[in-house]
N, C-alpha and C positions, 0 to 999 in steps of 0.2 A: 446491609444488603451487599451481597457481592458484586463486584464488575468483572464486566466481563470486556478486553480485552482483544485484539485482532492481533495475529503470530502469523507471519508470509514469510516461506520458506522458496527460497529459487537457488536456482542451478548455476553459481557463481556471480551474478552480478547484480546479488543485494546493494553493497554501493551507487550504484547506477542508478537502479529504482529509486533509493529513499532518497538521493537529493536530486533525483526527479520529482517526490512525495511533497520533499521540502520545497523546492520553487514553486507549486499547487499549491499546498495549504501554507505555507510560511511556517516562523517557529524557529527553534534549535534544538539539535538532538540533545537528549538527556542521558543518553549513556552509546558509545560507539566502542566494543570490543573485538581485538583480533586473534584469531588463533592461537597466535604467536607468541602474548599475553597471557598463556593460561598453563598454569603446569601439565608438564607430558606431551608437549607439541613436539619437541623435540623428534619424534618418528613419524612427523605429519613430512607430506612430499612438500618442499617453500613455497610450492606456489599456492599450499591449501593454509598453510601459516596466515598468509597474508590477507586469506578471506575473513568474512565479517561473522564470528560466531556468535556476536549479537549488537544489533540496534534498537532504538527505542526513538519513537517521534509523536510526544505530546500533540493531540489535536483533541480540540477543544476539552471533554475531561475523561477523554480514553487516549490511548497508547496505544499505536502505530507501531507492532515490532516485527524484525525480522532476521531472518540468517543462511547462510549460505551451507546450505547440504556438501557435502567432505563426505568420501569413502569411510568405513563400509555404508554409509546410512546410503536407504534410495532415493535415486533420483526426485525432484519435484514434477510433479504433474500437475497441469493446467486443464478444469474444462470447466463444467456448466453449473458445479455441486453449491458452490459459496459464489454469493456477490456482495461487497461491502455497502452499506447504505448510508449515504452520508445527507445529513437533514441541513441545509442551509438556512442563514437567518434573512436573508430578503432574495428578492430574483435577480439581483446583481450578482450578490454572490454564486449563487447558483449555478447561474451563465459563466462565472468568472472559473470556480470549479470545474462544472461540466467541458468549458473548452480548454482547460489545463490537462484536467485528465484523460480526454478524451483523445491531445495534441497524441501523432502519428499512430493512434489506435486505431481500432472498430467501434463508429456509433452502433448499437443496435436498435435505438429506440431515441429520436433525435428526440432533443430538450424541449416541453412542447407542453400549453395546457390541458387540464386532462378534464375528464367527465368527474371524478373526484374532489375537485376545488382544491388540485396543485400543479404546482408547473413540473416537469416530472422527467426524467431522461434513462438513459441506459447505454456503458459502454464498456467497451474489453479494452483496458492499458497497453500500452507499446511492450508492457512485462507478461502479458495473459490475465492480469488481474479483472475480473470483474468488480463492474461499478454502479450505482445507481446515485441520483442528485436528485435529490427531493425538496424544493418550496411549499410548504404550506399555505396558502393564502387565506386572511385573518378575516 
């Protein structure tokens, strides 16, 4: 079967985010490359060398990746389309998650049991990422 994968593109401060990603779910990156590293940077402006043209952050058996948009590509845009869903394995965790990712963000939907039989939350990242934490309860 195929996997499927999550790719987040931002507008220079890929760095920033993913070892904001990593203090949230813990881990080590599994691949961190720069620009500058790659054949034909050479005509990039130094300060687009020095971005992240790709990271990778194993969390639990998907991959966390991202990179930083460089000229001529378009800018990133943030809004309502994609939220990521992250299933926790107890309502520690959950909590532990929900208030990492949610730190200097927007709750939209505070961590909270639901009608469904889960503890269940909803937040936009200090990066515009959308998020959801989800507990199952057994």
């Amino acid at each position: 079967m195929a996997t499927v994968n999550t790719y987040l593109n931002f507008n220079g401060n890929t760095e920033e985010a993913f070892n904001f990603y990593k203090s949230v779910f813990g881990g080590e990156f599994a691949v961190v490359q720069r620009y500058k590293d790659s054949p034909g940077c050479e005509g990039m402006p130094i300060g687009d060398q020095e971005k992240l043209m790709h990271i990778a952050l194993p969390i639990g058996g998907n991959i966390l990746m991202g990179t930083d948009i460089t000229d001529p590509m378009p800018a990133a845009t943030f809004g309502t389309g994609i939220s990521l869903s992250v299933d926790a394995q107890s309502e520690e965790e959950a909590k532990r998650l929900f208030d990492g990712l949610s730190a200097g963000g927007k709750v939209t939907m505070a961590l909270e049991k639901t009608f469904w039989g889960a503890l269940f939350g909803m937040a936009t990242d200090k990066f515009g990422i959308q998020w959801m934490v989800n507990y199952d309860y057994k």
